[in-house]
C-alpha positions in Angstrom: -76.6 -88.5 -156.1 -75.3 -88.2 -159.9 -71.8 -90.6 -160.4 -69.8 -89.7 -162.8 -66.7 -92.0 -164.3 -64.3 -91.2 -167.4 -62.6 -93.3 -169.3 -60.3 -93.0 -172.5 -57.7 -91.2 -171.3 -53.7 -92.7 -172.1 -51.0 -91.5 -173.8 -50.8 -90.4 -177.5 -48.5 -88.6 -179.7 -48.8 -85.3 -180.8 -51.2 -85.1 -183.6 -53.6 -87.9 -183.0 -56.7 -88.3 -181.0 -58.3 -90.0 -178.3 -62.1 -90.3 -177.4 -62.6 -89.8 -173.6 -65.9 -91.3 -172.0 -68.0 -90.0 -169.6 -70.9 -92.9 -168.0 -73.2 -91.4 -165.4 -75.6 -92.8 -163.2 -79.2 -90.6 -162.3 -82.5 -91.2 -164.2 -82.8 -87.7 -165.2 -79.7 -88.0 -167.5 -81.3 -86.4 -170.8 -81.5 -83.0 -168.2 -78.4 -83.0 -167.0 -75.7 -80.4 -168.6 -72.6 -81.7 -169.1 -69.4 -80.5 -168.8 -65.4 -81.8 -169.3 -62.7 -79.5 -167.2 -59.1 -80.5 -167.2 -56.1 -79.5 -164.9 -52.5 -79.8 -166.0 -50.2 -80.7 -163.7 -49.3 -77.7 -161.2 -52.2 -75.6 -162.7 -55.7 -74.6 -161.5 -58.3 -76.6 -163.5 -59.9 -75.4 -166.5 -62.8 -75.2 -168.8 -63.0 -77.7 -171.8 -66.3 -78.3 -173.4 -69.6 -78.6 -172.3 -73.3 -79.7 -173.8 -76.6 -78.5 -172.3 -79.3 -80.8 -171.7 -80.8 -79.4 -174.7 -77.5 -80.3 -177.1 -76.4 -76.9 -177.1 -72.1 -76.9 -177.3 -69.7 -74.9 -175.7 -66.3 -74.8 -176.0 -62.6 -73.5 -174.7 -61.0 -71.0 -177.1 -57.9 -72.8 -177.7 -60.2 -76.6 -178.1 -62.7 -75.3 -180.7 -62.1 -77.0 -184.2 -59.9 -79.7 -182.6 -62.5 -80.8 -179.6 -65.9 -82.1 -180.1 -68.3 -82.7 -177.3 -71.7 -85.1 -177.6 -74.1 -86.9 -175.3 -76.4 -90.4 -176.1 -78.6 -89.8 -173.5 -79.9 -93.8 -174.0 -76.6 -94.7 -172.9 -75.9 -92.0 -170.3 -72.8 -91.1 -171.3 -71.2 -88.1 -172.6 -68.0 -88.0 -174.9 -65.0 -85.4 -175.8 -63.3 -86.3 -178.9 -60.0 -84.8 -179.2 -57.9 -84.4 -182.3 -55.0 -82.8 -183.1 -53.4 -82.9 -179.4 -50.6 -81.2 -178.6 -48.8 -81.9 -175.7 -49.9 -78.7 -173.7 -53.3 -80.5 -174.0 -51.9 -82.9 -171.0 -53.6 -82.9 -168.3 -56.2 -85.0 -166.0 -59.1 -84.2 -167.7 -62.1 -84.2 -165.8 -66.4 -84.7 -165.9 -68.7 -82.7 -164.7 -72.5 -83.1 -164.4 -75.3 -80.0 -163.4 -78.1 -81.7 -162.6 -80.5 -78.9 -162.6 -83.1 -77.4 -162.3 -81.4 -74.0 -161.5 -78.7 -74.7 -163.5 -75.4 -72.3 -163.3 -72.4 -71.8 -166.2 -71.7 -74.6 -167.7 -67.8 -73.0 -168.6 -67.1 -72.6 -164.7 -66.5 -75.2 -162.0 -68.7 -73.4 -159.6 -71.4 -74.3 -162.1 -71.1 -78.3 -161.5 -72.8 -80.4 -158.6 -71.0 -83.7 -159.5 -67.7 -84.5 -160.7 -65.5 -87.8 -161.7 -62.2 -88.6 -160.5 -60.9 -87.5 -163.7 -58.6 -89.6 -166.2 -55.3 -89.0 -167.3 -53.9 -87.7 -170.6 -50.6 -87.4 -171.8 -49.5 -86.2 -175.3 -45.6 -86.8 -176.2 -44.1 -84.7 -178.2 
């Protein structure tokens, strides 16, 4: 059992950024891909970044160039740095872990074993 649990998450006004943290339990960490999702309010959750186990990035059309997703597997924990909100970037954003070995999408929910309960961010305009 893999346990996930972001942090980071708050409110910000448009234009800055905020670093959202992901800490995860599991030995096998360093195999794990990773994954952050987010659902606005009233919408069906969606694909943000991910990282394979093998560093390999990913990323949402609309979050590449202002989003940037790493890992320190020593510390377990994955990160999504986000500049340049806007306020359509609001939204519970979520972790997700595959823990392998068959691993599936990393861009598509289906494709995640574990999950966090998600932290909140809100951009003001």
């Amino acid at each position: 059992q893999v346990q996930l649990m972001e942090s980071g998450g708050g409110l910000m006004q448009a234009g800055g950024s905020l670093r959202l943290s992901c800490a995860a339990s599991g030995r096998a960490f360093s195999f794990y891909n990773m994954g952050w999702f987010r659902q606005a309010p009233g919408k069906e959750r969606k694909f943000v970044a991910a990282i394979s186990w093998s560093g390999t990035t990913y990323y949402a059309d609309s979050m590449e160039g202002r989003f940037t997703i790493s890992r320190d597997n020593a510390k377990k924990t994955v990160y999504l740095q986000m500049n340049m909100l806007k306020p359509e970037d609001t939204a519970v954003y979520y972790c997700a872990a595959d823990s392998g070995p068959d691993y599936g999408p990393l861009d598509q929910s289906y494709g995640m074993d574990y999950w966090g309960k998600g932290t909140l961010v809100t951009v003001s305009s």
